[in-house]
C-alpha positions as a printed Julia matrix, in Angstrom:
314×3 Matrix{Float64}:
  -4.04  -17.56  -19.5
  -1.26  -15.44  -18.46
  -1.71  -11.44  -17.73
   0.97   -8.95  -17.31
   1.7    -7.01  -13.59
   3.51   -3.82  -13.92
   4.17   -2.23  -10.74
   5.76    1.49  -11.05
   7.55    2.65   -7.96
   9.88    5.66   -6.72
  12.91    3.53   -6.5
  12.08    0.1    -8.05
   9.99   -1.15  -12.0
   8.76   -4.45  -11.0
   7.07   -6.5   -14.13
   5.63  -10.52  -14.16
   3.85  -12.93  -15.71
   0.6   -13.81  -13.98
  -1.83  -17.33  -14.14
  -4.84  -17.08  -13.88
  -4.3   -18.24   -9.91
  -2.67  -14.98   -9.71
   0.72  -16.34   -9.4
   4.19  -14.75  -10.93
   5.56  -16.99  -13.76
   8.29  -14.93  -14.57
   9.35  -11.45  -13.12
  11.63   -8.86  -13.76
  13.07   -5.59  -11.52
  14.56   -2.86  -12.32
  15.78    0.87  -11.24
  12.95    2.72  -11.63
  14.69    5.33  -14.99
  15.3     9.03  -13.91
  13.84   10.48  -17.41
  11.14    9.18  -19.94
  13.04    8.08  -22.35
  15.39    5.96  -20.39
  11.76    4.63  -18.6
  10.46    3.68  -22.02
  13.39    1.73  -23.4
  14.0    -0.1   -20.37
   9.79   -0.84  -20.1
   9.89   -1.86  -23.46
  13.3    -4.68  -23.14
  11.7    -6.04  -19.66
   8.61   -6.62  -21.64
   9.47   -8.09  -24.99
  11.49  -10.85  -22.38
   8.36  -11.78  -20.5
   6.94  -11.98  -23.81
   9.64  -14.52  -24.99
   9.7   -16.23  -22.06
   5.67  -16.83  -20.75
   3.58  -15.55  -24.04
   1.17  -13.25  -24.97
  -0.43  -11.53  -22.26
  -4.46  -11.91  -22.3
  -4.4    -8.55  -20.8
  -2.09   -5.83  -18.95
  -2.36   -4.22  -15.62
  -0.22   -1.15  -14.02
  -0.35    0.46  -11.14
   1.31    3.47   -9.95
   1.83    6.18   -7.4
  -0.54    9.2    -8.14
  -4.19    9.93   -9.91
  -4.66    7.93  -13.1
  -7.72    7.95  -15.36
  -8.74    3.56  -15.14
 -11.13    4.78  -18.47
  -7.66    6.38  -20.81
  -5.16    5.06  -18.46
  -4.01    9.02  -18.73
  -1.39    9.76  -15.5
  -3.35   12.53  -14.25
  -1.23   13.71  -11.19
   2.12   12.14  -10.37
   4.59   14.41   -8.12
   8.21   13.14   -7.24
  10.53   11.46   -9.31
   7.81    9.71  -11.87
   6.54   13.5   -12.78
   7.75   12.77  -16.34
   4.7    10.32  -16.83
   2.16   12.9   -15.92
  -0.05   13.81  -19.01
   0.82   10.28  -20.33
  -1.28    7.37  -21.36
   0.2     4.1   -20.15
  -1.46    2.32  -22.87
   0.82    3.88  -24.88
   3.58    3.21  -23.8
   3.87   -0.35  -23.09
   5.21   -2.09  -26.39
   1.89   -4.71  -26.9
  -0.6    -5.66  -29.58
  -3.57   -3.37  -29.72
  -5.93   -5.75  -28.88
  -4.54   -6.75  -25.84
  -6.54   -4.63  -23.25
  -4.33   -2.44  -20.52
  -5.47   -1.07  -17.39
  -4.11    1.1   -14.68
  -4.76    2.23  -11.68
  -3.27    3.8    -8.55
  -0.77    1.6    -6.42
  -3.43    1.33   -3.58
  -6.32    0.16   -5.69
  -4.41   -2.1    -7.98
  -3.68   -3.68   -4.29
  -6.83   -4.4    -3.14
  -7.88   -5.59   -6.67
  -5.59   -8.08   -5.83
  -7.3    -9.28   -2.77
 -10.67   -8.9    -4.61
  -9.45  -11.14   -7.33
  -7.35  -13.38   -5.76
  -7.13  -12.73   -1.45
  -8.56  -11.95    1.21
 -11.56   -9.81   -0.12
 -13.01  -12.54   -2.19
 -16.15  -12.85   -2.36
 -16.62   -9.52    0.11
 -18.34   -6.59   -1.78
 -17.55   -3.85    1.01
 -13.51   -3.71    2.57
 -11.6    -1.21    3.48
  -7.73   -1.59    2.94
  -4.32    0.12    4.26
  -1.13   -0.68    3.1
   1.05   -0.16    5.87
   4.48    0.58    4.84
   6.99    3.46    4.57
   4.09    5.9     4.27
   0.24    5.07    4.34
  -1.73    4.35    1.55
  -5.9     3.22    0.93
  -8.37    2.03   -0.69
 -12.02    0.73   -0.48
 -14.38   -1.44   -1.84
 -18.41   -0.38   -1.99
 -20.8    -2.25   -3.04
 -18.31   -4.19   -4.81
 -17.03   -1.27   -6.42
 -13.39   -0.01   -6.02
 -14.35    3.43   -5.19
 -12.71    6.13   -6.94
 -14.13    9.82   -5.76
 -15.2    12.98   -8.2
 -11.55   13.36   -9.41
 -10.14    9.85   -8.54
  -8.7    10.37   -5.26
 -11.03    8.69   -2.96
  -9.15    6.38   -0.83
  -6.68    8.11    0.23
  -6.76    7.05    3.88
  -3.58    7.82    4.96
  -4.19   11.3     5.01
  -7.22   11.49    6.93
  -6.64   13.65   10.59
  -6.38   11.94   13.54
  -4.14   14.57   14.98
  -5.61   18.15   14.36
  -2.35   19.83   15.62
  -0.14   16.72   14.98
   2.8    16.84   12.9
   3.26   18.38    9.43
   2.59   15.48    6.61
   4.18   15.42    3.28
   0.43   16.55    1.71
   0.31   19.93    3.29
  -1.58   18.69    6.48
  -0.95   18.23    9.93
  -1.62   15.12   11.91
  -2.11   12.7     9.06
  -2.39    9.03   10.14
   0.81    8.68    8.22
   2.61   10.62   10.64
   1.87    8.68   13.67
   1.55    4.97   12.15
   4.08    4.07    9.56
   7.29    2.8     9.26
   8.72    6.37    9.07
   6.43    7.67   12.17
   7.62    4.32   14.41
  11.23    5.28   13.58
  10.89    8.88   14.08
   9.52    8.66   17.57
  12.24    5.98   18.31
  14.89    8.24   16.9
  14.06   11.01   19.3
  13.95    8.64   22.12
  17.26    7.56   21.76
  18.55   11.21   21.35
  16.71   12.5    24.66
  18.98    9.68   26.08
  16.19    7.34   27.41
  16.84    4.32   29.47
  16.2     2.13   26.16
  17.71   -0.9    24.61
  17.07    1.23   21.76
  19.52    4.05   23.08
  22.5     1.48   23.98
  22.75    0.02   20.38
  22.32    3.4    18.38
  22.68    6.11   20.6
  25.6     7.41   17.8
  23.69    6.38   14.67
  19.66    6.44   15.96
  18.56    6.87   12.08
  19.79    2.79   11.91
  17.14    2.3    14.63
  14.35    0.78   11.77
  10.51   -0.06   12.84
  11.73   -3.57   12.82
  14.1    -3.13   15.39
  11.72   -1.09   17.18
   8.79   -3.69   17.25
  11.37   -6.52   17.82
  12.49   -4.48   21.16
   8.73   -3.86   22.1
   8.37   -7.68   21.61
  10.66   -8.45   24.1
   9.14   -6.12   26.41
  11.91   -3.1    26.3
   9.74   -0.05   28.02
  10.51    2.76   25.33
   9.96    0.61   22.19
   6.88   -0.91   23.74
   5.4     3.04   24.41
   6.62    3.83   21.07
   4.53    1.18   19.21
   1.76    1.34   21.28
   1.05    5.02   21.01
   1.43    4.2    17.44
  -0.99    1.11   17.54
  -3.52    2.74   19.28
  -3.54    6.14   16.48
  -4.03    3.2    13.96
  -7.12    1.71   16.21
  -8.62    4.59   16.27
  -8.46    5.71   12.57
  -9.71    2.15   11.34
 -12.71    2.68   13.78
 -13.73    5.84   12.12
 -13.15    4.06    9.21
 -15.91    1.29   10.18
 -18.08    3.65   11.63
 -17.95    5.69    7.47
 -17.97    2.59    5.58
 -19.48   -0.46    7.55
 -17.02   -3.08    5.93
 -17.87   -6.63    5.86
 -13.7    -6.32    7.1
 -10.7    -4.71    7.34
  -7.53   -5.9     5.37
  -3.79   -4.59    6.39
  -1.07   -4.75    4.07
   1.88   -3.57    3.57
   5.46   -4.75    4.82
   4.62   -3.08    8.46
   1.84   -5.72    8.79
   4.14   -8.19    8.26
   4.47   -7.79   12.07
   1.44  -10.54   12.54
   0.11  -11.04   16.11
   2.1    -8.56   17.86
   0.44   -5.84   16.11
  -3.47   -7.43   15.02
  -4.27   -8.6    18.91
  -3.48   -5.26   20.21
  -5.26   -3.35   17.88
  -8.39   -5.71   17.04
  -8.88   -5.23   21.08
  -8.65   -1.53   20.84
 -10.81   -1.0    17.37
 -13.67   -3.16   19.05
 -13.49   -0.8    22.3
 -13.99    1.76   19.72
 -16.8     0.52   17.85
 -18.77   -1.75   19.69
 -21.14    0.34   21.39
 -22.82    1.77   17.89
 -22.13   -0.83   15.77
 -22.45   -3.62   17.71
 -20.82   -6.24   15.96
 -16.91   -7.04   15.67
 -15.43   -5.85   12.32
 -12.64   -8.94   11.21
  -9.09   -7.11   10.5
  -7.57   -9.07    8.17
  -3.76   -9.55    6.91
  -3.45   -8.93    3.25
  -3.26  -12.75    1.6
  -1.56  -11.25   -2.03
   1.74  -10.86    0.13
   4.22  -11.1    -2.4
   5.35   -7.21   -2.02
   5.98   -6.71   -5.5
   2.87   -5.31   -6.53
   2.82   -7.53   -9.47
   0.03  -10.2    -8.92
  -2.35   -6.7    -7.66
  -1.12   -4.82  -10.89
  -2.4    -7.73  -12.86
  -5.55   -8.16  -11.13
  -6.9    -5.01  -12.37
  -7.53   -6.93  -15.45
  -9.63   -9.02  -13.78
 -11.4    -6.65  -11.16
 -14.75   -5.27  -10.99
 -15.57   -2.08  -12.97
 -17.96    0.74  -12.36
């Protein structure tokens, strides 16, 4: 059995073949197109050549950016660059036989589907998920249920306060966890340490170009214990603790699972923050909450696009 993964980004069209195993056969990437019809000529070539090359698809999973309908697959809400797909049915678009079954879902969900199906959430029926990356993004599992909200935009847990009079967010809000633990909020502070002049590692490589100054760098120089990086990150680190025990204390999750290229920082960020999330949560719930590193790592979003063929439904 092989299923198609479509995963519809800002920048970047990613589209595989999927086994049952939930590994990518064959894959294809591509500029995400600037208009519809550009997006639905390009969708359609990258698909009939999976076709040719692995077969048939069984069934077809996408997930994108925004609110989408899982019952129509109708792009309800879709801001940015992809607005041309709002109002549309992604069944309709993709070029495949009518009884192969599509599904699609947002980005976040269609991630933790993949962990349901094939990572780190098998066999759990309650997890919460972030996907720690350039921005924040969420989802949850209840009662083995991907939950989805009145309008289907539960889950969006990157936007929940943890600074009431914290920065401005991109939503509209101020203080979102997005603004003080992402890949954009660990650059920003280190950015403005290096321009304040700061006795940094940081500010001696990019005092003239700070904006080169990326999270990696930051965590690297915080790894090899550089004073401002290490503040940096740890302010950071312990925003992120604190959000994912309010999170524990609203959901009770069997765990907690952190994707996401950020969380590609292993150790150095999960033995900090497990410490500070269990000083956080002990005392009520009185047992430690596992936080657990996303298994379907392959950061294409294929293998979680394709899983929503395969995940449980309301």
């Amino acid at each position: 059995m092989v299923i198609l993964g479509i995963d519809i980004g800002g920048n970047q069209l990613r589209a595989g073949m999927v086994d049952g195993e939930g590994a990518t056969l064959a894959s294809r990437t591509i500029q995400t197109p600037a208009d519809l019809d550009t997006f639905v000529a390009s969708l359609r070539e990258v698909i009939r050549w999976l076709v040719e090359t692995s077969g048939m698809p069984a069934g077809a999973g996408v997930g994108c950016k925004g609110v989408i309908d899982p019952e129509s697959t109708m792009v309800e809400q879709l801001p940015g660059t992809l607005h041309y797909l709002q109002g549309l049915r992604i069944s309709e678009v993709l070029p495949l036989p009518a009884d192969v079954p599509v599904f699609a879902d947002n980005d976040a969900r269609a991630a933790l589907s993949g962990e349901v199906v094939w990572g780190a959430a098998r066999d759990l029926r309650d997890v919460v998920m972030l996907n720690l990356s350039s921005t924040v993004g969420g989802a949850a599992l209840i009662d083995g249920k991907l939950m989805r909200g009145s309008r289907g935009m539960a889950g969006m847990l990157g936007h929940i306060t943890v600074e009431p009079d914290g920065a401005i967010c991109a939503c509209g809000n101020r203080g979102c966890l997005q603004t003080v633990f992402s890949a954009q909020a660990i650059e920003s502070e280190a950015w403005a340490a290096v321009h304040r002049g700061c006795d940094s590692v940081l500010t001696r490589l990019f005092r003239e170009q700070p904006q080169l100054a990326t999270y990696r760098t930051v965590l690297g120089a915080a790894g090899e214990g550089d004073a401002v990086a290490g503040a940096v990150v740890d302010r950071a680190t312990r925003r992120l603790g604190a959000a994912i025990a309010g999170l524990i204390h609203i959901f009770d999750p069997e765990a907690v699972i952190l994707g996401g290229y950020v969380a590609d920082a292993g150790r150095d960020l999960f033995e900090p923050l497990e410490q500070d999330v269990w000083d956080r949560s002990r005392v009520l719930l009185g047992r430690e909450v596992p936080l657990l590193r996303a298994q379907i790592a392959d950061g294409s979003g294929i293998a979680g696009a394709a899983a929503l063929v395969m995940a449980p439904r309301p």
